[in-house]
C-alpha positions in Angstrom: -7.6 8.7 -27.1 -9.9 5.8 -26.1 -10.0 4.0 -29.1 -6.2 3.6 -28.9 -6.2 3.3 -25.5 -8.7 0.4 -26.4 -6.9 -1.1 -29.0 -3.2 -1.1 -27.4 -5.3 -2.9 -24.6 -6.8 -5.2 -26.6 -3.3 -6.2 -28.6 -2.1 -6.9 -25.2 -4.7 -9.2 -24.2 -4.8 -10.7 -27.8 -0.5 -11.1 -27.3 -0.8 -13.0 -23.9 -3.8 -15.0 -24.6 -2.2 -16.3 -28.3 1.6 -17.2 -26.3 2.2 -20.6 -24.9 1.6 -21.1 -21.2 4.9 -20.6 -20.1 5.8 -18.1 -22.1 2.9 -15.7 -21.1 5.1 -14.2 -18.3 7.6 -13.1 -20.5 4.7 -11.0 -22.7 3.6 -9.4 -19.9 7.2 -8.9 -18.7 8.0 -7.6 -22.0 4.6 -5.6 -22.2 5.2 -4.1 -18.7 9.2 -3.3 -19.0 8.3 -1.2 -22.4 5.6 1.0 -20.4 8.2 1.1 -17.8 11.3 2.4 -19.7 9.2 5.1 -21.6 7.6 6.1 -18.3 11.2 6.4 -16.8 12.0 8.5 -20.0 9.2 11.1 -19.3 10.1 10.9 -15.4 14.1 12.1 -17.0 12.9 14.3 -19.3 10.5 15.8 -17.0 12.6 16.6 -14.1 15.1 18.0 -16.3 13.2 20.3 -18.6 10.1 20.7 -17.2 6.2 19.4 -18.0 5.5 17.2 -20.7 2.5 17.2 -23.1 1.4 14.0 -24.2 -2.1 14.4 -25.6 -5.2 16.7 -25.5 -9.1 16.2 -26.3 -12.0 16.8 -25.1 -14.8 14.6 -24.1 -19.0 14.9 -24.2 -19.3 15.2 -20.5 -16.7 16.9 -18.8 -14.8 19.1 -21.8 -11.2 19.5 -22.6 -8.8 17.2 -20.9 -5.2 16.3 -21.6 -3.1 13.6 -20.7 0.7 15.4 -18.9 3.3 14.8 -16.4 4.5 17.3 -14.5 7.0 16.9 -11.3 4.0 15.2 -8.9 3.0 12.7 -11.6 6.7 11.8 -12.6 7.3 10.6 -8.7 4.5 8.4 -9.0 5.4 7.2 -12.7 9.0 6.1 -11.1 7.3 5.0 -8.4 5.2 2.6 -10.5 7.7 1.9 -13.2 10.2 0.0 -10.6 7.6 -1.9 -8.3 5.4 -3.4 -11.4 8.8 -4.7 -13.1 9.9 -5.7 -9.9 6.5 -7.2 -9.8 6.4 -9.1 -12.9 9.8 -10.8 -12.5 8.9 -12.2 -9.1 5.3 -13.7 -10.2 7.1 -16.0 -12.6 8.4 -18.5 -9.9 5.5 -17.9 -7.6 2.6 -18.5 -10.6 4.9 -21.9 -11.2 3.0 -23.4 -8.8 -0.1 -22.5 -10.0 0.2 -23.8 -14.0 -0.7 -27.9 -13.2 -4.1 -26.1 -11.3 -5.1 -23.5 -13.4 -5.9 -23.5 -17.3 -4.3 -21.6 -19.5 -6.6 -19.4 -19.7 -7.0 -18.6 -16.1 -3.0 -17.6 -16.6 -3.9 -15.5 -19.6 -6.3 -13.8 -17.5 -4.2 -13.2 -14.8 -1.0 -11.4 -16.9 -3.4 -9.5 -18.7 -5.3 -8.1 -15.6 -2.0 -6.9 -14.1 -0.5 -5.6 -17.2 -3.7 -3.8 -17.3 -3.6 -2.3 -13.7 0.0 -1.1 -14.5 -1.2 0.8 -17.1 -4.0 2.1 -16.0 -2.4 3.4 -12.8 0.0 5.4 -15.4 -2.9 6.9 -16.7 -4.4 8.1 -13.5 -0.7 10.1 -12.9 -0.9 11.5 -16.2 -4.6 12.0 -16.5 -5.7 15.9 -16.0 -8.6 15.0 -14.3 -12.2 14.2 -15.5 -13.6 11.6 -17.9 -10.2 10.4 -18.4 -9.3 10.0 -15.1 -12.3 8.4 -13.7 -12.1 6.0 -17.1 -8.5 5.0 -15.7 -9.4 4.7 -12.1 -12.4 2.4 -12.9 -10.2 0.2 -15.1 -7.2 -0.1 -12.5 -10.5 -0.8 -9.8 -10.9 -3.9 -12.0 -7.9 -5.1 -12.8 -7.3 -5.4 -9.2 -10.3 -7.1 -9.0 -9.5 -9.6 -10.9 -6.0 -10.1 -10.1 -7.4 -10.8 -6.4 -9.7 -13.6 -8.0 -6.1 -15.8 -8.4 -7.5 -18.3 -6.1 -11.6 -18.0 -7.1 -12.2 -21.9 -5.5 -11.9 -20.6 -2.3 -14.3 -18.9 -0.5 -12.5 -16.3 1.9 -11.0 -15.2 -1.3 -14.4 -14.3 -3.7 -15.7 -12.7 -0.5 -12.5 -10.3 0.1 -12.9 -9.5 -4.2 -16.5 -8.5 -3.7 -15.8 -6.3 -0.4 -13.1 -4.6 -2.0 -15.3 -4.3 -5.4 -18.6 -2.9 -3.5 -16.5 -0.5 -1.2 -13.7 1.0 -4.2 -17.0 1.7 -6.1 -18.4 3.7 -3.3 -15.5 5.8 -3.1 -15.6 5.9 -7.2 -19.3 7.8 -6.4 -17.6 10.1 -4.5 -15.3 10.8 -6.8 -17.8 11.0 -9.4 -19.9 13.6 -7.6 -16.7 15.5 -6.8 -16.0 16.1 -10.5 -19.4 17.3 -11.3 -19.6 19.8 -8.5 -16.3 21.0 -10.0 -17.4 20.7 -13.3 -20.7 22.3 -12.7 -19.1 25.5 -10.3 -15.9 26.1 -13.0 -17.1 24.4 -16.5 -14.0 22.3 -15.9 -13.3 18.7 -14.6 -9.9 19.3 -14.5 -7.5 19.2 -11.3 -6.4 22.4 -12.1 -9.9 24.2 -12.1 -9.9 22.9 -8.0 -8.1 26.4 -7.6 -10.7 28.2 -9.2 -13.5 26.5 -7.0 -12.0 27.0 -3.8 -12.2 30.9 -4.7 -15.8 31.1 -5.9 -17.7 28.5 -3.6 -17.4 26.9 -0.5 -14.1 24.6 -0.7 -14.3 21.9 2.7 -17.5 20.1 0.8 -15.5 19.6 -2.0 -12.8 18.7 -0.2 -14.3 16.0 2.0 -16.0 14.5 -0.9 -12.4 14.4 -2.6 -10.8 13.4 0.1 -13.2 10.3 1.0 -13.1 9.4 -2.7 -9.2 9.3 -2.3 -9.2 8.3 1.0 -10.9 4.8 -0.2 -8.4 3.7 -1.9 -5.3 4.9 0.2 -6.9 2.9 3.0 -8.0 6.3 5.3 -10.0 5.4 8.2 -12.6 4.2 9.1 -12.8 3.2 5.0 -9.5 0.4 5.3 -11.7 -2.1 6.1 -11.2 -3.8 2.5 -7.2 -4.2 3.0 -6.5 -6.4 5.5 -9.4 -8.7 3.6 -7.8 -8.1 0.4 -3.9 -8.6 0.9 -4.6 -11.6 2.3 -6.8 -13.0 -0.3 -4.2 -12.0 -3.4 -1.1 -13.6 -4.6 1.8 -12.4 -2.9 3.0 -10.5 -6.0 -0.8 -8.5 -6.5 -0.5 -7.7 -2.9 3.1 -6.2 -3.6 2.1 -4.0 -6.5 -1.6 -3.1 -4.8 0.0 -2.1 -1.4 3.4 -1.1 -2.7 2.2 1.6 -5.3 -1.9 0.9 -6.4 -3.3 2.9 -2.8 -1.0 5.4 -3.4 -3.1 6.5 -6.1 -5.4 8.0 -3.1 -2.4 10.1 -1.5 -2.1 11.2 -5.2 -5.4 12.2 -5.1 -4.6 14.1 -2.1 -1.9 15.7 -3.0 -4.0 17.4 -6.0 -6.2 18.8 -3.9 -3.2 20.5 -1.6 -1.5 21.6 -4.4 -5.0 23.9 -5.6 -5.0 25.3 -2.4 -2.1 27.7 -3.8 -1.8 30.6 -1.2 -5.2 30.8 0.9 -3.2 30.1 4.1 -7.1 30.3 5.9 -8.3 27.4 3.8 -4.6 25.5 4.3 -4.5 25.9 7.8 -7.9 24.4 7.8 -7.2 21.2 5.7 -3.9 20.7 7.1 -5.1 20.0 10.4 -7.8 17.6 8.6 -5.1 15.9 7.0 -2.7 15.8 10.3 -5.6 14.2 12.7 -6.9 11.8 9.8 -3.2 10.6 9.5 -2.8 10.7 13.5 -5.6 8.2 13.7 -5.0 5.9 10.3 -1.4 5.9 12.0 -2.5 4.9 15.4 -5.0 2.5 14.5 -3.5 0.7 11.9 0.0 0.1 13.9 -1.8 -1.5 16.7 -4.1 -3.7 14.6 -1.1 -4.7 12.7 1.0 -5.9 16.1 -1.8 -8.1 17.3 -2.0 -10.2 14.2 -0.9 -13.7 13.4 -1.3 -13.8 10.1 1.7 -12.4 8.0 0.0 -10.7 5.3 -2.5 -9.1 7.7 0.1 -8.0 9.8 1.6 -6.3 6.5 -1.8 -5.4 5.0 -2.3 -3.2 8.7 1.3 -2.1 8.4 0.2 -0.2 5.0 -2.7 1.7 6.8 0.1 2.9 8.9 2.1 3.7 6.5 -1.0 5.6 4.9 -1.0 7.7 8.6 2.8 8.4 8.3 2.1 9.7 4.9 -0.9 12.2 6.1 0.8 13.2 9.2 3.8 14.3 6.7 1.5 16.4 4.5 -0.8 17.8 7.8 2.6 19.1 8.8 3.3 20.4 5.1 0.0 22.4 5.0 -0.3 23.6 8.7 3.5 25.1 8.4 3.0 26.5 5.1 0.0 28.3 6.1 1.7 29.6 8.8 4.5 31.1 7.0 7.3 28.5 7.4 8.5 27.9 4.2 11.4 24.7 6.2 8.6 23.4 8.2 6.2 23.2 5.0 9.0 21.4 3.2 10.5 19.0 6.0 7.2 17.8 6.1 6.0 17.6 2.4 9.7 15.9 1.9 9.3 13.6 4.5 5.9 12.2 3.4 7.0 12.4 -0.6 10.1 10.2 0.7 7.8 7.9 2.5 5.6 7.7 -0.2 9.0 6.4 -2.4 10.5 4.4 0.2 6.8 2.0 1.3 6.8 1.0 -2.2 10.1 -0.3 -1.4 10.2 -2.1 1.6 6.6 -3.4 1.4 6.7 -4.7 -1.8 10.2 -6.2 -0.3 8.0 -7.8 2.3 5.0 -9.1 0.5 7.9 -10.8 -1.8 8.9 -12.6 1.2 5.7 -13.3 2.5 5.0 -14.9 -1.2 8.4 -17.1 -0.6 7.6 -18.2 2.8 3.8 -19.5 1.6 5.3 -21.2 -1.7 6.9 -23.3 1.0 4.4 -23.6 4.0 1.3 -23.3 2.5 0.0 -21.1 5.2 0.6 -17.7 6.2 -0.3 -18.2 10.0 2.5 -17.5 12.3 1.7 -20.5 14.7 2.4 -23.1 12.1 6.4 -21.6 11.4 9.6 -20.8 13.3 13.0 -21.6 12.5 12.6 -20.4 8.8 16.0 -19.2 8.6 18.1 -22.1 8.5 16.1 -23.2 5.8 15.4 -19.8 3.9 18.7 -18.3 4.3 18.4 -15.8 1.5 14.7 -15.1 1.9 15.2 -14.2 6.0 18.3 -11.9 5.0 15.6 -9.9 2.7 13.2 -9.5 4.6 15.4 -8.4 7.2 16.5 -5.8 5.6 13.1 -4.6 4.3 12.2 -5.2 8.5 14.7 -2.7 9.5 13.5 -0.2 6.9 9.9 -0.3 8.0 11.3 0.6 11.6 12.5 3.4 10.2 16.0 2.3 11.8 19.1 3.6 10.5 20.8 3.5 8.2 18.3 2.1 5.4 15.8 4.7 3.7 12.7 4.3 6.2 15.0 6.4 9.0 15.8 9.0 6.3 11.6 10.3 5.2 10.5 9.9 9.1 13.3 11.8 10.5 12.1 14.5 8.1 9.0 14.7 9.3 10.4 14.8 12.8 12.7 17.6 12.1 9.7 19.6 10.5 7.6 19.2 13.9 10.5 20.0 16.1 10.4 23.1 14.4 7.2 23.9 14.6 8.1 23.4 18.5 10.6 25.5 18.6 9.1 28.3 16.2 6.1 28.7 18.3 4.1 26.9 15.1 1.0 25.3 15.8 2.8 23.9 18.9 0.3 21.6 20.4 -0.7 19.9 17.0 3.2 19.3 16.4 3.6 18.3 19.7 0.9 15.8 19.0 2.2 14.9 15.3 5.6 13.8 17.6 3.6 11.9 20.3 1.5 10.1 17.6 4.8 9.3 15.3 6.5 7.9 18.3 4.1 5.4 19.4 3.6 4.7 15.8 7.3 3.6 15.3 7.2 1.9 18.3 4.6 -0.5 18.1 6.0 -0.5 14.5 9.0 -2.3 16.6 7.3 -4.5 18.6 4.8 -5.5 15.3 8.0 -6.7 12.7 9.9 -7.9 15.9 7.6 -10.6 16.5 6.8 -11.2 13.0 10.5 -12.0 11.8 11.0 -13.8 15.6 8.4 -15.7 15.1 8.8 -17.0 11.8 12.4 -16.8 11.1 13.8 -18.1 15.0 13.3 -20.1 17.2 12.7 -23.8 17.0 10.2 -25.0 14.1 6.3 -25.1 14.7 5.6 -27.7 12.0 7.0 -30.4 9.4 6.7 -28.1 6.5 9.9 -26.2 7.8 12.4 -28.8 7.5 10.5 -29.5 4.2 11.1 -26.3 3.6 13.7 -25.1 0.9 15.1 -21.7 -0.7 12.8 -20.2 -3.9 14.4 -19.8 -7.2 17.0 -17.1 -8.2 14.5 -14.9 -10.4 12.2 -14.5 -7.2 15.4 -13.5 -5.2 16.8 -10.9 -8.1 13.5 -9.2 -7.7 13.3 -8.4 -4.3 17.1 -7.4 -5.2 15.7 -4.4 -7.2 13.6 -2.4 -4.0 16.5 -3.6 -2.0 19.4 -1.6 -3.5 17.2 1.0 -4.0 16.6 0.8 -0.5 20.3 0.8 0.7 21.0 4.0 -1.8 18.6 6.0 -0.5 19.2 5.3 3.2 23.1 5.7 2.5 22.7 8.9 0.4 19.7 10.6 1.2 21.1 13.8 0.2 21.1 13.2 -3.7 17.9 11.5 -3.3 16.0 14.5 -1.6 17.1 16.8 -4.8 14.2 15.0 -7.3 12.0 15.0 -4.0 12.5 19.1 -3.1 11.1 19.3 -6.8 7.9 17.9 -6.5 7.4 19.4 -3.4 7.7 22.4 -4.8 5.4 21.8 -7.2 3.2 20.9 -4.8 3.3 23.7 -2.4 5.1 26.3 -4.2 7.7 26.4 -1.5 11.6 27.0 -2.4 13.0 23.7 -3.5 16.3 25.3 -3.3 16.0 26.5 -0.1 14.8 22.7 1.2 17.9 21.5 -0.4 20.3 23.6 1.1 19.1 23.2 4.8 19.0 19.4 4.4 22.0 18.7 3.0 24.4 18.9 5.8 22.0 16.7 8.2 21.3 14.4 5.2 25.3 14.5 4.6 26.1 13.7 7.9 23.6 10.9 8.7 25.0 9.2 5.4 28.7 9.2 6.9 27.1 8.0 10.3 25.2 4.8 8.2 28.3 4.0 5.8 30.5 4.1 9.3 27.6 2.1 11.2 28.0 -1.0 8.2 31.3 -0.9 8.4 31.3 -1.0 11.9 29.0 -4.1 11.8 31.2 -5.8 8.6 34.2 -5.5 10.7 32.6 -7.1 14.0 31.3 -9.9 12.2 34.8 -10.5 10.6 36.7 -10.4 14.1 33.9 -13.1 15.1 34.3 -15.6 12.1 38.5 -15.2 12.9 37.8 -15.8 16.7 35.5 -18.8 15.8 38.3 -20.7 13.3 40.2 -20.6 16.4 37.6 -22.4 19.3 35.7 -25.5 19.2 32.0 -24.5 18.8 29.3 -26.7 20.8 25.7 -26.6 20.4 23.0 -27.5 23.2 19.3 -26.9 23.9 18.6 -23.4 24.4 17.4 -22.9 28.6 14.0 -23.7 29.0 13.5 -22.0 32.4 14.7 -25.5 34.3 12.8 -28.1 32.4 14.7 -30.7 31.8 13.1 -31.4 28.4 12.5 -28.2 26.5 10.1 -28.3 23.4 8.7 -26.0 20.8 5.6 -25.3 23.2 8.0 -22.6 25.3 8.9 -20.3 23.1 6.8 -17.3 22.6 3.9 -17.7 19.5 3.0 -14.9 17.9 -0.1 -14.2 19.9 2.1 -14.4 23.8 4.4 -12.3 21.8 1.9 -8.9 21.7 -0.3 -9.8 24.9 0.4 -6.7 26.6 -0.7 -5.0 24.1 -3.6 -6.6 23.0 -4.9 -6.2 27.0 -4.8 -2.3 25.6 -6.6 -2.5 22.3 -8.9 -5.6 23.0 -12.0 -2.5 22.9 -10.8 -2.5 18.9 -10.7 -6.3 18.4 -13.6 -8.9 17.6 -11.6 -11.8 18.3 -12.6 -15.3 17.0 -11.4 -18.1 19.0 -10.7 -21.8 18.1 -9.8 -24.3 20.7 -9.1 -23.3 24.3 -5.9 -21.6 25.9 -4.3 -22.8 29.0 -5.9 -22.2 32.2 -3.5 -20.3 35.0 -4.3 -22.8 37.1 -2.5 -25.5 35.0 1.1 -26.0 35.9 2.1 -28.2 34.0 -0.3 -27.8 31.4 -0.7 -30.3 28.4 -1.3 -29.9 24.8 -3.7 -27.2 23.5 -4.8 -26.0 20.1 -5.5 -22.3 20.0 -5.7 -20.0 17.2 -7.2 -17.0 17.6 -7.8 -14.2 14.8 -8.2 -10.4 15.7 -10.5 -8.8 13.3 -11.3 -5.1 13.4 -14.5 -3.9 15.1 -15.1 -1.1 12.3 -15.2 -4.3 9.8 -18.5 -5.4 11.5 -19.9 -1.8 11.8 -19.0 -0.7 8.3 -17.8 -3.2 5.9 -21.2 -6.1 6.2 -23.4 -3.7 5.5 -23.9 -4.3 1.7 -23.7 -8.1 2.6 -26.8 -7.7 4.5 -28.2 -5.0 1.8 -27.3 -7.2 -1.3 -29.1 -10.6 0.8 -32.2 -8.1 1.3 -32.4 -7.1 -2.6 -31.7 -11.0 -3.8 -34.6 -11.9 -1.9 -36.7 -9.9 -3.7 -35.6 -10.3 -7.1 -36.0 -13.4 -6.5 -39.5 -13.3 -6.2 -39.5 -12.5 -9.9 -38.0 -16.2 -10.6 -41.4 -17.5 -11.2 -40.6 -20.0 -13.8 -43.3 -19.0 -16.3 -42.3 -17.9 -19.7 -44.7 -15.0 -19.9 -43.9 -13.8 -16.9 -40.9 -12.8 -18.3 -41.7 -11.3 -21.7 -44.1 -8.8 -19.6 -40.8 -7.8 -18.2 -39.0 -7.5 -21.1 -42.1 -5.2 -22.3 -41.9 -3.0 -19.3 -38.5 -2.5 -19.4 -38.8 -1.5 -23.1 -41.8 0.7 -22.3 -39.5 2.7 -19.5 -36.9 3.2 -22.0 -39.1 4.5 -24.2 -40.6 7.4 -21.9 -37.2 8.2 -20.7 -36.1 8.8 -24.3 -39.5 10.6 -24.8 -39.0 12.8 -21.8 -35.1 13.3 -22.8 -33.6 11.3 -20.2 -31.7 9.0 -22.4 
């Protein structure tokens, strides 16, 4: 399996390196389309007629494995299948830029790393567990890592790699050590011998060492502090793909470990409310880091940590009303963070498209330098828009649709006398999340898209080309389709969820479908409500003259950019609440209250998280320490270094003696 996993990988790399420069995108296009049509095959075929066996073997250290999809794995296939063609369509026009810059070989590098990561998060889905699936996890760790490198010349960016390198290969240890406690307890690696485990020995170790392992990558706090370093430093399209479907891979993770729990409603109860306060929390915190930043892509790159809350509050609901008997609480929730899991692929890839249009053009993803955007990126501002509304979760587009699931499985709870006060704070928690989910993309697409502009580069600014647009086309029909008929889309959905829980998938469909039904007549009714206003305006306005003046400025005669809100007046309030999360840096000085009529300032501040400084410079600090000492072994003298080379040799030979090696 290996070899040919090694030799299709190399033909790929040997394909993209040997094609002319401009033609290199269309390899990997063509590469990644052909993975993604046989993956949607299996997805078909899968849902239809049940599992699918793709290969089996068995490996030195951990046994028999098997590659497989089953219902779980199929979501995440489809899941990965749209965003990385979506993907690969929309890097064309933004790599364009890159080509006079880079070599050729920097390019060939670049396709092959993400036709790489595509693949290898296919093989994590399909992977049994094991060898295999810490071999693919490894090899999507770094692909990513090299797909961050895009920009290597600049500093901020080789830092944000090597953070994100050191911290996914801690969580790669834990995963590692979680497979040989499972291996060593059942004589399997496998996902299915978790079951097994949890019956003979004690299961919350095992557990927690899983679910930190997993947790790494999906961005679980306190262990996010890589993403809002990482999106930033990746192109726009890496950062789509990595935050759009890659950190998923940890709720997969996740969801393997519910799904071994089977029926010990003792041990569910337990990991449910694990999973519910861990998403409270990653919810919570990554919302209100996300509304105080004035950056775009770290405002996005905080949103996804959200995202990853929403997504563990869904399942904490799933496992805490399962294990108390509620078959429609279990599923509302497991739906309704399945859903979500679907629909953040969507809209964030959507937005990290639009992020990668608005830089193409300014250069700069800081907030403070934009404004007015629209007039100039007329397409790109109707896009992002509409991937805006659906991270709201507003009606009628497909965010609404997985949160209100969630919702109706805690009101339940409320009403059923299940778990009340965790549901009641699953509700409290989900509500300030979308909230200051509000407040966060209101000021983001106010800010940059309205008002008056901030800069010369917007009126420099132009629309991008037409492939970039028709791939942020793709997520957003699919967005629109499940928003306006949620209740065919929550048929493929009530099958995994079954297969994850063993609740009644036919049961979940039947009590959804007429609320799914009637919120699809209420959003096809809202549109048209809104296409028929906006009709009756353009008629009334062929009829009037139409004048244009400077907007109020509060009575100053001679309004100017400097009184509309920035980005960082916009969430002030808020940030007088979390300033105990922040570690701000400052540069230049704001105005003083004292000044009435104050004159110009520069001021740019950055909120970074406190948990960065506590956890993530650590292994700066560590890795300094060790390269002082090596190099004290730098001493320039040839035999110096032989006597190395003979010690080295000598310790190999004793640990082969011994029967270490």
């Amino acid at each position: 399996m290996y070899l040919y996993t090694l030799l299709a990988a190399l033909l790929a790399i040997v394909l993209i390196f040997v094609a002319p420069l401009r033609a290199k995108v269309w390899v990997a296009t063509s590469l990644i389309s052909a993975a993604a049509v046989g993956a949607i095959y299996l997805v078909v075929r899968t849902l239809l007629l049940g599992d699918v066996l793709l290969a089996t073997f068995s490996t030195d250290m951990f046994g028999a494995e098997r590659l497989s999809v089953d219902p779980v794995s199929a979501l995440f296939l489809a899941i990965i299948s749209i965003t990385s063609v979506a993907t690969v369509l929309y890097s064309k026009g933004y790599v364009e830029g890159y080509l006079k810059r880079f070599s050729p070989t920097h390019i060939s590098l670049h396709y092959t790393a993400l036709v790489l990561l595509v693949v290898s998060m296919m093989l994590v889905v399909v992977s049994s567990g094991g060898f295999s699936f810490l071999f693919s996890w490894e090899l999507m760790t770094i692909a990513s890592f090299i797909l961050i490198l895009f920009e290597a010349d600049r500093h901020e960016v080789r830092r944000a790699a090597l953070n994100y390198l050191v911290m996914m290969h801690i969580g790669f240890m834990f995963l590692v050590a979680g497979f040989v406690m499972l291996h060593g307890v059942t004589g399997s690696a496998n996902f299915e011998a978790i079951e097994c485990y949890f019956k003979v020995a004690k299961p919350l170790p095992l557990f927690i060492i899983f679910f930190i392992g997993f947790g790494m990558k999906a961005g679980l706090f306190p262990m996010h502090i890589w993403l809002p370093e990482a999106h930033p430093a990746a192109p726009s399209h890496v950062s789509a793909i990595m935050s759009g479907v890659m950190i998923k891979t940890g709720i997969y993770g996740v969801l393997r470990l519910l799904q071994a729990i089977d029926h010990n409603t003792e041990l569910l109860y337990a990991i449910g409310l694990i999973v519910l306060l861990a998403g409270i929390v990653t919810g919570l915190w990554g919302v209100i880091l996300a509304a105080m930043q004035n950056d775009i892509k770290r405002l996005m790159a905080y949103s996804s940590i959200e995202n990853i809350g929403v997504i563990l509050i869904g399942l904490g609901v799933a496992a805490v009303g399962h294990a108390a008997g509620s078959n429609l609480i279990g599923m509302c929730g497991m739906c309704g963070a399945l859903l979500h899991v679907v629909n953040h692929s969507l809209f964030k890839s959507m937005l990290f498209f639009s992020a990668g249009n608005i830089y193409s053009r300014m250069h700069t993803t800081s907030m403070s330098q934009m404004g007015g955007l629209a007039k100039h990126m007329p397409v790109t501002a109707i896009l992002m828009l509409f991937a805006t509304v659906a991270i709201c979760a507003l009606p009628p587009l497909n965010g609404f649709v997985s949160e209100l699931l969630i919702y109706i499985g805690m009101f339940n709870g409320v009403s059923d006398g299940h778990e009340v006060l965790y549901a009641i704070g699953g509700i409290i928690a989900l509500s300030l999340i979308g909230g200051i989910v509000v407040l966060a993309f209101s000021k983001l697409y106010g800010v940059v898209f309205l008002g008056s502009p901030r800069s010369t580069h917007v009126a420099e600014s132009t629309e991008v080309d037409n492939q970039r647009i028709a791939a942020m086309a793709i997520p957003a029909m699919l967005i629109l389709v499940i928003g306006l008929l949620p209740q065919l889309a929550i048929r493929p959905i009530a099958l995994v969820a079954e297969a994850v829980t063993g609740g009644d998938s036919a049961f979940a469909v039947a009590a959804f479908t007429p609320t799914l039904t009637a919120l699809s007549y209420v959003g096809i009714i809202l549109i048209l409500v809104i296409a028929l206003l906006y009709v009756a305006k353009r008629r009334a306005q062929l009829k009037r003259k139409i004048e244009s003046g400077p907007t109020w400025g509060c009575g100053f005669t001679a309004p100017n950019i400097r009184m509309q809100y920035t980005g960082e007046s916009f969430s002030e309030g808020l940030e007088n609440i979390g300033r105990p999360l922040l570690k701000n840096m400052v540069d230049g000085r704001s105005v003083d209250k004292g000044e009435i009529f104050p004159k110009q300032h520069n001021y740019e501040v950055q909120h970074k998280d406190k948990v960065d400084s506590l956890l993530g410079m650590w292994w700066v600090r560590l890795m300094h320490r060790i390269n002082m000492y090596v190099m004290r072994l730098r001493t320039g003298r040839v035999n110096n270094y032989v006597t190395f080379a003979l010690l080295f040799l000598a310790v190999v030979l004793i640990f082969t003696l011994v029967g270490i090696l």
